[in-house]
N, C-alpha and C positions, 0 to 999 in steps of 0.2 A: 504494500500500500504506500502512496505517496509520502512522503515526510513522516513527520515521528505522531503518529498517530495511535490511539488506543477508544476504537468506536466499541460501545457497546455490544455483545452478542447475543445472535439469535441462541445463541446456544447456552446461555446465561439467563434465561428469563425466570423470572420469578417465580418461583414454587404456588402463592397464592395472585397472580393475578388474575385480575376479574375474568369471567368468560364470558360476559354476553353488556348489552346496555344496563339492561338490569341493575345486573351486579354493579357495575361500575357508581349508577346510582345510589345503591343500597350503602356502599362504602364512602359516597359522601353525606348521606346521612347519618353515618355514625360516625366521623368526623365531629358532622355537626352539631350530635345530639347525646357523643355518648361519652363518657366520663375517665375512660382509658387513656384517650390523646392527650389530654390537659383541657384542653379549646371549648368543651363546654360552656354553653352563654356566652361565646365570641362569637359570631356570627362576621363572615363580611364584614367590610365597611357597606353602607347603604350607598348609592352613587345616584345621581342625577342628572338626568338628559338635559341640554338644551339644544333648541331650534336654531338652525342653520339659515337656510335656503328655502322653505318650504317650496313643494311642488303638487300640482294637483291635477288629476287627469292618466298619472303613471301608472299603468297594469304591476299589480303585484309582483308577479315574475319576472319585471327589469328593476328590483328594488335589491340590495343588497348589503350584507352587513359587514365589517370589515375589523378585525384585531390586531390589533399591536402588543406583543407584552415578550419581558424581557423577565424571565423563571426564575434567574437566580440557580446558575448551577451545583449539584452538589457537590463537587469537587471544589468548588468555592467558596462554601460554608459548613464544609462536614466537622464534624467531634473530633477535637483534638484526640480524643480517648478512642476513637475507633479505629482500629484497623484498615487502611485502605486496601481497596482490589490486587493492588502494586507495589511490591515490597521495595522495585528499586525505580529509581528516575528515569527518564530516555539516557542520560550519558554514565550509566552504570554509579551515579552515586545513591546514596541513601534517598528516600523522598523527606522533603522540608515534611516539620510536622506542622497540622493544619491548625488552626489560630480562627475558628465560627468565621472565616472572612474578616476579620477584625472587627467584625460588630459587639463590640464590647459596651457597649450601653445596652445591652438584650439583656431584659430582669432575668427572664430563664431561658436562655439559649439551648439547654436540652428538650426545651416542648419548641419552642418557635422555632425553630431551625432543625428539629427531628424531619430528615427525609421525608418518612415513612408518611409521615400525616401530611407534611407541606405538598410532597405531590398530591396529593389528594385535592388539598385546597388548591392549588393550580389549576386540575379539571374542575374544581366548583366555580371558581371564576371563568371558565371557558363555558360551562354547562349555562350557568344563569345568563349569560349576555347571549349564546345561539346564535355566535357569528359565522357567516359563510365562510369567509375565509379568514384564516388563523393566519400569524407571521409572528415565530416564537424565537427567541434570542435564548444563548447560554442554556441549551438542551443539551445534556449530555448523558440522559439515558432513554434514546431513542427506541435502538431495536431492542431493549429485554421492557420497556416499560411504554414512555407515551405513544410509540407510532401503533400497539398493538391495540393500547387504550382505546385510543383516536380514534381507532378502524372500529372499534366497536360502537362508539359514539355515535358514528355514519360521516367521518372523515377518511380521504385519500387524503397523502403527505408524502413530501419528499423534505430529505436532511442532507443536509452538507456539515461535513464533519470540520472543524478550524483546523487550520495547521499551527503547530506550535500555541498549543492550546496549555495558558494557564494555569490548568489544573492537574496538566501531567505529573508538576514539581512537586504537588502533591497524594501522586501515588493514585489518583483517580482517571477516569475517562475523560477524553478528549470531548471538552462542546462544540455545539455548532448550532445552526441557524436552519429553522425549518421553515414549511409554510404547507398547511393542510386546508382544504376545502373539502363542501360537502358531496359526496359521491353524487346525490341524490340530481346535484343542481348542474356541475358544472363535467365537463371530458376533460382531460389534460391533452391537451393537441403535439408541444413542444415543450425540453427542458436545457439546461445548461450547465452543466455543473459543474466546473472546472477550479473554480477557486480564483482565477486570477483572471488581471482586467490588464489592458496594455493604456500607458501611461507615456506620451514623448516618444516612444518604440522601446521601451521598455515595460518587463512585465511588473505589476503590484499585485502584493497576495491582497487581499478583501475576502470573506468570508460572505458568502451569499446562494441563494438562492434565484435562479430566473428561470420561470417557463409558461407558458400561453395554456389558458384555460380558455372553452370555448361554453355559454351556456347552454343549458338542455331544457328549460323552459319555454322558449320560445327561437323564432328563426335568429336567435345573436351571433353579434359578427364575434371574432377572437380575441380576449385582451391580454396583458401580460400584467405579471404579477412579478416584483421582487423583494426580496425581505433580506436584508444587511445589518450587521454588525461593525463599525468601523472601531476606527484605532481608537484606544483608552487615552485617560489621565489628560487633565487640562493644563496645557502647556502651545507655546507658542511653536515649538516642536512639531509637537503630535497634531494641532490644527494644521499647519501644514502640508502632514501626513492625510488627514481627514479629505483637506480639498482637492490629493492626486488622488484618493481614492474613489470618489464622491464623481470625480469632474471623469471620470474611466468606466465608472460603472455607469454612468448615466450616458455615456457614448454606447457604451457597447447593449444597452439596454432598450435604445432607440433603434440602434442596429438590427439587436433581434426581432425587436416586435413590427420592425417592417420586410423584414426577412420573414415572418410566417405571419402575414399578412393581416397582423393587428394594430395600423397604423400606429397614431398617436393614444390607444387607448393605454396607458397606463395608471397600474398601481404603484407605490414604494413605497414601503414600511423598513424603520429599521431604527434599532437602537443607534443614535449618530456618535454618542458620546461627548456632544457639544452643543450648546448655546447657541439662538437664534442671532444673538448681539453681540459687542465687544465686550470682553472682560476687563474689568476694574478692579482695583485691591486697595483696602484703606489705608490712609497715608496719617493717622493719628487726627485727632478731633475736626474732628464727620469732613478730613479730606479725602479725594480717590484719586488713584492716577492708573494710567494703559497699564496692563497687566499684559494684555496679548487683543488684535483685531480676530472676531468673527471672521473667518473664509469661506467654510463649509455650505453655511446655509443660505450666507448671500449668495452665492456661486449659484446655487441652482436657481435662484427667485433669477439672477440679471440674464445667466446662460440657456435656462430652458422656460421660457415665462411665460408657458400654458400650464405648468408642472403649479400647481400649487400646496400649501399646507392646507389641511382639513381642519386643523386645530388654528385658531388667530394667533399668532406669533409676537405680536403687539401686547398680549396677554400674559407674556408666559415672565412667570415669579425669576427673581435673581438671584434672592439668596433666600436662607432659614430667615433673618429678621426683618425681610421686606414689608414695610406696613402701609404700602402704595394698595389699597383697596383694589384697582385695578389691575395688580398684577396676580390673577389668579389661578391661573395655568400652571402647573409643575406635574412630571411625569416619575419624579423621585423624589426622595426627604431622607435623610439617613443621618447616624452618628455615627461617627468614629474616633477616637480618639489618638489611635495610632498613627503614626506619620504626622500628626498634626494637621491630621483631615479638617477635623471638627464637624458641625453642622452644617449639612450642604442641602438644600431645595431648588430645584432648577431643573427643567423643562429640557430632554435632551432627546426624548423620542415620538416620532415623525411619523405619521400618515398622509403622503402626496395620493395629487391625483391629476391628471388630467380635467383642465375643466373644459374643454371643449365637447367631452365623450362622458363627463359624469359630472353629477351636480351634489354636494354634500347638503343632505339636510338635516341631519341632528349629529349630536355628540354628546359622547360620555363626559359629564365634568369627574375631575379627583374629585376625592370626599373635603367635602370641607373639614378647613386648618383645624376648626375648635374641635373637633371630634377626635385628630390625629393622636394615638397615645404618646407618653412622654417621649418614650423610645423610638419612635418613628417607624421608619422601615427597615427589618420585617418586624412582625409583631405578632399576638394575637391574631388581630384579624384582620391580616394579611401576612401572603406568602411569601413574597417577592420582597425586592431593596424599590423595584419600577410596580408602579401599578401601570396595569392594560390601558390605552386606550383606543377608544372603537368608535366608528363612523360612519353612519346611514348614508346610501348613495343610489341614485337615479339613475340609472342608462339615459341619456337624453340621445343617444345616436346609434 
């Protein structure tokens, strides 16, 4: 297999997973109801739509729903105290031991960050929204757990595994970036799976998914769909990095979808790892100065400007103490105190669309701040460091 890779196996699957919808159900019900997991009387956060675009006149079956959500691999939050799959590293050293992800603000990190139950709540968040199409980040137990889930659900899914994946160093499986729709709804026409995008005439790894679903409800033409992962940690570096990967993949993404003859219809979802805007850093009594410019996401508003965001960008929060009422958009909240993270809230993942071929009319807001536990994310009742978010959409062509 290419690079240092360590994908889950079919031949590893879990002794008790679920066998039918059923089941799969039944096992978030006792998640939700039963006194083993810890999580009892957590339920979810509660979440709230608001209205987009309204449109009226659209036949149901050009109506579609659409997810974004970034899992939280277990390889990047497992129990110091557990055993990994992997006793040694990709380069024959020992594996680092694992440290919950540095979420060291988690009152009890052996329930909120227990696998066992968190995946569960991952499909309850997928289960209660009954989005068409899925676009999941940092999955890194595809084939012995969610792709088999998924299928039971009535989702088809393809995974692309990262390369030089994270979580290796910690003895665990290699994540990557999925994107599942509903068998029911849609044919897979085309896919692409390659891993890597060409950048100047040079190749950049980018961790992604791209292939053309066609619908099956009515006569629809082809659209593409892509779901990415870009490069981490905020740094004037790594945005950089962001905008060869971002400015490559959205070449090669137009390229495909009019190579199998889905014009400009596209989707893109994807963890970006960066801010709508430029970054600031305080400079002592309430001054700020350049930290680093925005590249990433201007880039796609100046270079492809049918592409837009589905979520207002205008909205999205800056930090944990922003008290700008208007900034109420954020797609993460988390503590760390390692590294001298600290508190971060800020808006870093994306659902584009084409607005010539689709029209967004509602969205999921985050849960409101006042409700947010002290601990942030993950928590109780929530699985994830990223909450999902998802976005109601029109075929208008």
């Amino acid at each position: 297999m290419e690079g240092d890779l360590r994908p889950s196996s079919v031949d590893n699957i879990e002794s008790d997973l679920p066998s039918s919808k059923e089941e799969v159900l039944e096992r978030i019900r006792e998640v939700k109801t039963g006194s083993e997991s810890g999580l009892k009387d957590y339920p979810l956060y509660p979440r709230r739509w608001m209205e987009v675009n309204a449109t009226s006149g659209i036949e149901s079956a050009k109506k579609i729903r659409v997810m974004q959500f970034n899992i939280l691999a277990e390889g990047l939050s497992a129990d110091p105290e557990r055993k990994p799959p992997f006793e040694d590293e990709r380069a024959g050293k020992k594996a680092d031991s694992s440290t919950w992800g540095n979420f060291d603000s988690i009152e009890e990190p052996k329930v909120v960050l227990n696998f066992a139950t968190r995946k569960v709540r991952i499909l309850e968040e997928i289960v209660r929204n009954s989005p068409d199409i899925v676009a999941l980040q940092e999955m890194d137990r595809y084939h012995d757990y969610f792709g088999p889930v998924l299928e039971h659900l009535g989702y088809e899914s393809k995974w692309s595994c990262k390369l030089d994946s994270p979580s290796l160093k910690f003895g665990y499986y290699s994540d990557g970036v999925c994107i599942c729709w509903k068998k029911d709804r849609f044919n897979l026409e085309a896919e692409a799976m390659d891993n890597s995008v060409e950048f100047e005439g040079k190749q950049v790894a980018v961790n992604h998914v791209l292939l053309t679903l066609k619908p099956k409800d009515w006569n629809g033409v082809p659209f593409v769909c892509v779901a990415t992962h870009l490069k981490a940690k905020a740094t004037s570096e790594n945005e950089q990095k962001r905008s060869k990967q971002i400015t490559a993949l959205l070449t090669k993404v137009t390229d495909f979808a009019k190579l199998h003859n889905a014009g400009e219809r596209i989707l893109l979802c994807g963890d970006f790892n960066c801010d709508p805007f430029d970054i600031y850093k305080s400079k002592g009594e309430g001054g700020r100065e350049l930290d680093y410019k925005a590249i990433c996401v201007p880039h796609i508003q100046e270079s492809f400007p049918n592409i837009q965001s589905a979520y207002p960008l205008e909205n999205a929060a800056e930090n944990a103490d922003d008290a700008d009422s208007s900034k109420w958009l954020w797609t993460t909240w988390k503590k760390r105190s390692a590294g001298g993270v600290g508190e971060v809230k800020h808006s870093i993942d994306y659902i584009y669309y084409d607005k010539n071929n689709f029209n967004c009319t509602q969205i999921l807001l985050p849960p409101d701040p006042e409700y947010v536990m002290e601990h942030r994310l993950p928590c109780y009742k929530y699985p994830s460091d990223h909450i999902s978010i998802v976005a109601d959409f029109d075929f208008i062509r």
